[in-house]
N, C-alpha and C positions, 0 to 999 in steps of 0.2 A: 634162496630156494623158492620155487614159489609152483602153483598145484597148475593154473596154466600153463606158465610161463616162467621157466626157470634162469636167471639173470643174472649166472653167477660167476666171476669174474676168470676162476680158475679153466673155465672149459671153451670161453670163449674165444672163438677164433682171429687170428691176427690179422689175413693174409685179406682185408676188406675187398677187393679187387679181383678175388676167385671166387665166382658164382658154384657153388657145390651143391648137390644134390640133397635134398630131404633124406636123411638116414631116419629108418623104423629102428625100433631094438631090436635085440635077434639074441638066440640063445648065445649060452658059454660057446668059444671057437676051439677048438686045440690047439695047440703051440703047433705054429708053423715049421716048416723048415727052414732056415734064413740062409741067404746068400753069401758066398766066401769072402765079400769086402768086408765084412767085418771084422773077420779073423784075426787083421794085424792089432787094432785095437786091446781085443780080446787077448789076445797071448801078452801085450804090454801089459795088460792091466796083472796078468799071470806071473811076468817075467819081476817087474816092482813088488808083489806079494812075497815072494822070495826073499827080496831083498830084506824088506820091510821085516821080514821075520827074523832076519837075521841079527836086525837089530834092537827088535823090545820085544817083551815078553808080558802074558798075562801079569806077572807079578811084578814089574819092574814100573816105580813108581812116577818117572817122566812120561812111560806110556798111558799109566792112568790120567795124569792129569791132558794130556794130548787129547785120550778120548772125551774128556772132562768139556775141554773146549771145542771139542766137535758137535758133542752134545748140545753144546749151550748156542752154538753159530747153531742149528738148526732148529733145535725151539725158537730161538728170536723168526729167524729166516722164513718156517710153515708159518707164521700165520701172515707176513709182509705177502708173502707169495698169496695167498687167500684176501690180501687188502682188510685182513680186521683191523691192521691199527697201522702205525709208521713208526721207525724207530731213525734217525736218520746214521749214516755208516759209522762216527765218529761215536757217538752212542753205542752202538753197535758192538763196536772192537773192545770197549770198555768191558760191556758187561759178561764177552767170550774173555777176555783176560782173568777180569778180577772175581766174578760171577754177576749171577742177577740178583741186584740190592741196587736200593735207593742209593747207599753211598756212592757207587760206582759210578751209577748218573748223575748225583750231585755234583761229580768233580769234571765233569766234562760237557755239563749243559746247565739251564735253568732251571730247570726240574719239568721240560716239556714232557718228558714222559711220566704219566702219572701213576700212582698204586693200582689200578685198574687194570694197566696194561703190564704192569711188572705181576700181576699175581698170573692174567692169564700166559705169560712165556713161562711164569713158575712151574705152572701145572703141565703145560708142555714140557718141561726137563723133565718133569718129575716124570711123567709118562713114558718119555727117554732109557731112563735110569732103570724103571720096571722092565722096558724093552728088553734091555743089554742082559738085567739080571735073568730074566726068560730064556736067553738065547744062550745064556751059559746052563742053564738048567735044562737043556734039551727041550725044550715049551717049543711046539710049532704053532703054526697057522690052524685057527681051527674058528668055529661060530665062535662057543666064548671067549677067547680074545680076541676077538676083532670087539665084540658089544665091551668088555673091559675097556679097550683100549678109547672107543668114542666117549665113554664114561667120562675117564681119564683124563682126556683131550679137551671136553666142552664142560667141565664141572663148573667154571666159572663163567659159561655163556647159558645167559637164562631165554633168550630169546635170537630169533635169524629172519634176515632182513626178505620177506614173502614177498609173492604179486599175483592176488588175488584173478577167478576169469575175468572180472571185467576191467582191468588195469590196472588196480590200486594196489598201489603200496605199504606193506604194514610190517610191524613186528609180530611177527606168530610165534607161539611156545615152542623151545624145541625140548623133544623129549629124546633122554641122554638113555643111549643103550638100545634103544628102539626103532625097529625098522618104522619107513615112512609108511602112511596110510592113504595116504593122495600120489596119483601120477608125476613125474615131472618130463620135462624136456627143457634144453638149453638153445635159444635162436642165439644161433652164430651170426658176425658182425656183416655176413651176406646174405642175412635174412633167411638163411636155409636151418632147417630143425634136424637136433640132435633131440631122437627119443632114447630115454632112459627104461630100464625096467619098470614095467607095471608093478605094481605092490605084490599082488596077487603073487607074481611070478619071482620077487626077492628073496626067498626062502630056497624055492629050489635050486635055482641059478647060483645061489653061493654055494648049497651043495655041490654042486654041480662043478663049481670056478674049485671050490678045495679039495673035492677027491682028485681032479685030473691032476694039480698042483702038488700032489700027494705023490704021483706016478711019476713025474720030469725028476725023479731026485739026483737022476745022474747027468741033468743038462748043464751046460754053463752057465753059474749061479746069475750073474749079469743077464742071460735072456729068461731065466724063470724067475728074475725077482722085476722085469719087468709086462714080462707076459700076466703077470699076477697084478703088477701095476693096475696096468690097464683094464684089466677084464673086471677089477673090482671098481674102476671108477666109470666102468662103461654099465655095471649094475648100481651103481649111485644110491645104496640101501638106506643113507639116512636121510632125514630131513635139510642137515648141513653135517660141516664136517668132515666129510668122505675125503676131498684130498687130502685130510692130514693125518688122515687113517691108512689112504692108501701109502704114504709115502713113509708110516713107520711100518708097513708091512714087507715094504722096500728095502727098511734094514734092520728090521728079523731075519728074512733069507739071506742077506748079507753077512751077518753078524756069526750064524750059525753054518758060514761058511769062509769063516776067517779072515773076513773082509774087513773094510774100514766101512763106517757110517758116514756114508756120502751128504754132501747139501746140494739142495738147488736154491739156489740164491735170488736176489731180487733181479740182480743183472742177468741171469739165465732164463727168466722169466717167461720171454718171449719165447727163446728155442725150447722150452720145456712144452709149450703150450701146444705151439707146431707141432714138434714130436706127437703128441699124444694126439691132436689131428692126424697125423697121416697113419699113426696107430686106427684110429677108426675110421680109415678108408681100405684097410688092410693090409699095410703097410709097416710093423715093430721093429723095422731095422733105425727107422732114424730116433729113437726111444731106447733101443738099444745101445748104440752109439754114444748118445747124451749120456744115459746112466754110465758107462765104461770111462766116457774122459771124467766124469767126476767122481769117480771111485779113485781114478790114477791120481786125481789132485786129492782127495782122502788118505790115499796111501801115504803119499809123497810130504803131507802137512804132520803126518804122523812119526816118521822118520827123526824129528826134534827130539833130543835126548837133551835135557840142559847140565850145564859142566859139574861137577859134583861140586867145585866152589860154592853154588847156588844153595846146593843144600847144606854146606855149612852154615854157610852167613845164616837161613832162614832159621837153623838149628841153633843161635845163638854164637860162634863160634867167632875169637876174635879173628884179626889181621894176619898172624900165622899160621893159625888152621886152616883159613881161606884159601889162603896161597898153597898150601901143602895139599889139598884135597884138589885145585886147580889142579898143579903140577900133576898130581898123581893120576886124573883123570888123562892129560892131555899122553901121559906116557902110554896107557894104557889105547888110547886110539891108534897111537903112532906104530906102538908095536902089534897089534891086532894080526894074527893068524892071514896070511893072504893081503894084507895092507899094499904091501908095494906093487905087486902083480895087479892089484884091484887101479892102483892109482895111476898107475904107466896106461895099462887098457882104457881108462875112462878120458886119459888125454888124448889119444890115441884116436877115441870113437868122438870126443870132440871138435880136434883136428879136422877130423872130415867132418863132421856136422858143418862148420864155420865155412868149408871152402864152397863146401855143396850151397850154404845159405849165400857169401859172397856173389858165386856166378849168378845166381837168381838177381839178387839186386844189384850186379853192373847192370846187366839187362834190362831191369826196371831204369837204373839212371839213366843210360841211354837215350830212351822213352821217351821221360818225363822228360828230360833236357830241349829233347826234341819237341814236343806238345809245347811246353812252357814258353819257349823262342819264339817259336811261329804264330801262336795265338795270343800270350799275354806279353811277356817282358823280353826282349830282344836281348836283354844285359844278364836272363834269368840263366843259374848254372844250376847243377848236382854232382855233390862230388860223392864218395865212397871211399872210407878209412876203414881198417881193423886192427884186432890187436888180440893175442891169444901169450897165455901164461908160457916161461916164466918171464916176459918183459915187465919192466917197470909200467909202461903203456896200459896193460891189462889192469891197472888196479884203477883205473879214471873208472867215472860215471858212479861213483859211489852210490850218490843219493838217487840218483836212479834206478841203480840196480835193486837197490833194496826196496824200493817204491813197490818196484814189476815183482818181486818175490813175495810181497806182505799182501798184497794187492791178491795173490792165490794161495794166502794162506801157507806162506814157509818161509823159512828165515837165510836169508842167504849166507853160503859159507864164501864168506870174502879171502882164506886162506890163499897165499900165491895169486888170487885177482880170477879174471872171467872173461869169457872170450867175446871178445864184442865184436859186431862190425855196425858202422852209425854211417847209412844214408842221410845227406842234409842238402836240403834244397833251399836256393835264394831266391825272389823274388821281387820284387814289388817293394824293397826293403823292408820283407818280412821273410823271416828264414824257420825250416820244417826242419828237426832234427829226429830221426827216427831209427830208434836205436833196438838193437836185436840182441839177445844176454842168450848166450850157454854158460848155465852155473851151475857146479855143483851142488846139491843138494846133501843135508844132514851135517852133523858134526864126524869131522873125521875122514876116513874116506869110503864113505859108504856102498862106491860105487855107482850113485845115479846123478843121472843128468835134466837140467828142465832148461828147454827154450821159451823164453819168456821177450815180452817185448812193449818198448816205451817209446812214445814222442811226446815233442813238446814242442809248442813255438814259440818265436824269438821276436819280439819288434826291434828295428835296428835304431835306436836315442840320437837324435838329432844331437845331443848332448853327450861330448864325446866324453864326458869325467861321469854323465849318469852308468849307473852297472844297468845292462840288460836284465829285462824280466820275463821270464819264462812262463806257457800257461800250458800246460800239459793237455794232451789232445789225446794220447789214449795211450792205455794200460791195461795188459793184459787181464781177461776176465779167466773164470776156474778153468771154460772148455778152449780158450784160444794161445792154448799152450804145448808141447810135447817134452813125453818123458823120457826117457832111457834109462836100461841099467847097461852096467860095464860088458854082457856077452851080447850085447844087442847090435844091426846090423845098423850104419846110416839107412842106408836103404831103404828097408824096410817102411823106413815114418817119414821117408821124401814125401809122401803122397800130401801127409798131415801137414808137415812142416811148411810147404806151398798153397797150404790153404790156407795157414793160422798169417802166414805173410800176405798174403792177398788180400786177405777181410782186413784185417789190422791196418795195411800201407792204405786201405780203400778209405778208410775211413779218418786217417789220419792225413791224406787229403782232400776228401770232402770238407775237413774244417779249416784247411789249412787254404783252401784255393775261397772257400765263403768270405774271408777276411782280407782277400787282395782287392776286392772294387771298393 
């Protein structure tokens, strides 16, 4: 934060190469009206809420610890996303498993990350866990929690990295709960200014941002938990800290609308940034958008119900209890009210998913088969396989498929296998396999579906006795994924589905074509 020149990593623009205009601050705006493309999104994220209900409940103690580990992926994740510390992914997954404690890093690194930075994600949970309880106790959006919550948030940050007018850079005090007393603005990466609220005007302006906030109560919680987003980080009230005030106010309105407590991750980084650029151009649909695919991956990670065997064993319980408490659980899925209706329809809707995804990439083989021939390798093919339940076939790509499921945070249900279809291209005697997963989601049959998707490449071993080694070229992130539930149309998420294959195949060979000269 800094009283010139504000330098702060979360606000900074990406897009180096688009010259944009000097933006002044401007008061609070109204929530706009948004335009009908968003709709489809918006009703998935609706259509999964159902689901999701159907299957945990406030009191049902897999759901607690589910939200446990939501919690804890998003303390780690706001402050990565803010650049206060680094935690690296494998770290990471430890401390959302097991919690945040030293042990947990001890057993999966050298102890890079230090008490320092485990106390400040503590105080972040712990901020978390106030949230959730707030949001059950009917506690809205108001001044004193938001000043609570920066409290909260920075109680172990005693200082923020300034830059003084005449350039220099320092550690200035930051004062916790307290609006700021100096100006700020943020130069974007094309040297155009972003002004922020004058001081003077920080008081009224969040009046201002909370009574309107106060009147949207009957809009789609996704565009007034991001309209609220925004307008608080476009008044920028504290000295630091604001995005990770703004982003547990994100899931307050969430929370207190039955929602799941969404992350924006390190890998979303980027598109989160953009988003809230084209937010202050005037623009909340691609911010809107962003928030909705990651509520759907919120929902969908939430869905994990673990076998009640689990809580025997934890429970002490020897080898026959285990097995009896398994058994009983798995009976208990299988006969579930609507089970087989639910489970015929969701083949049914994957079916079509797989053919609708197949046509798409003959057409890309085609293509590429063609590009490939004529500019690089004369000998270069692509071919195109599938395989959809209940074949034996469907149960390949194991390690894969579970990669692309963990990778967005859910555990794949490998029950009867997954519907694949794996574009693989040869070249150069190096080969692109890029593979596409419709997999059930949740234990049972929950009824929903996630398209997910994984490559990898191949160098072909001059050595015909060495095993090929595989170096994975991409895996699905939270937003380049789609969901369904069992009454959902293909249709409808063709739109998505042809976008999440487009970025994904694009960039899986961007890597894959850099490693043939």
């Amino acid at each position: 934060m800094t009283w010139a020149s504000l330098q702060h990593p979360l606000m900074l623009a990406t897009l180096s190469h688009v010259t944009m205009a000097d933006l002044p601050w401007t008061d609070v705006e109204p929530l706009p009206e948004l335009n009908g493309d968003l709709q489809s999104v918006l009703d998935s994220v609706k259509s999964l809420q159902r689901a999701w209900k159907s299957v945990v409940s406030a009191n049902d103690d897999a759901f607690q610890e589910a939200r446990r580990r939501s919690l804890r992926r998003h303390a780690i994740e706001t402050g990565i996303i803010e650049r206060l510390y680094d935690i690296d992914w494998g770290v990471t997954e430890a401390l959302v498993a097991e919690g945040i404690t030293a042990d947990a890093v001890a057993r999966v690194t050298d102890g890079s990350v230090n008490e320092d930075v485990l106390e400040v994600v503590r105080s972040q949970y712990e901020t978390l866990e106030f949230l959730a309880q707030s949001a059950r106790e009917g506690r809205d959006v108001s001044i004193s929690l938001i000043k609570e919550l920066h409290v909260a948030l920075t109680r172990n940050q005693a200082t923020y990295t300034a830059t003084g007018p005449t350039g220099m850079v320092f550690e200035a005090t930051l004062h916790h709960g307290e609006w700021k007393k100096q100006p700020n603005h943020v130069t974007r990466s094309d040297g155009s200014r972003l002004e922020y609220t004058p001081p003077e005007q920080v008081a009224s302006q969040l009046d201002q941002l909370i009574q309107l906030y106060h009147t949207y109560e009957n809009r789609d919680p996704i565009i007034r938990a991001s309209w609220l987003h925004h307008g608080f980080v476009r008044i920028h009230p504290f000295e630091d800290g604001n995005g990770r005030v703004a982003r547990c106010l994100t899931l307050l309105t969430l929370l207190k609308h039955d929602l799941a407590p969404l992350v924006v991750d390190r890998r979303e980084r980027t598109r989160y940034l953009e988003s809230l650029d084209r937010a202050n151009e005037g623009d909340l649909r691609p911010l809107v958008r962003f928030f909705a695919e990651l509520e759907i991956g919120a929902l969908r990670s939430e869905l994990e119900r673990p076998v009640a065997a689990e809580h025997a064993l934890t429970a002490g319980g020897g080898a026959l209890t285990v097995l009896e408490a398994g058994i009983a659980r798995l009976r208990e899925l299988r006969t579930a009210s609507g089970t087989t209706d639910r489970a015929t329809k969701t083949a049914i809707l994957a079916n079509t998913i797989q053919e609708m995804a197949n046509s798409w990439l003959d057409d890309m083989r085609e293509k590429i088969s063609t590009l490939l021939r004529i500019g690089v390798d004369a000998d270069a093919r692509a071919t195109l396989a599938s395989a959809a339940p209940p074949s034996e076939e469907a149960r390949y790509w194991r390690r894969q498929v579970i990669q692309a499921a963990r990778s967005v945070d859910f555990f794949a249900n490998l029950q009867g296998g997954v519907w694949w279809s794996r574009l693989q291209i040869v070249a150069f005697e190096q080969k692109l396999r890029y593979l596409v997963f419709i997999q059930k989601v949740g234990s049972g049959e929950t009824g929903v579906l996630t398209l997910t998707v994984y490559a990898e490449i191949i160098g072909t071993e001059h050595n015909e006795e060495a095993p090929s080694v595989s170096e994975p070229a991409v895996v699905s992130s939270p937003t380049e994924t789609v969901t369904w539930t069992w009454t959902d149309s293909a249709d409808a998420q063709w739109a998505n589905v042809a976008d999440v294959l487009d970025a994904t195949l694009a960039s899986a060979l961007a890597k894959f074509t850099s490693g043939l000269g």
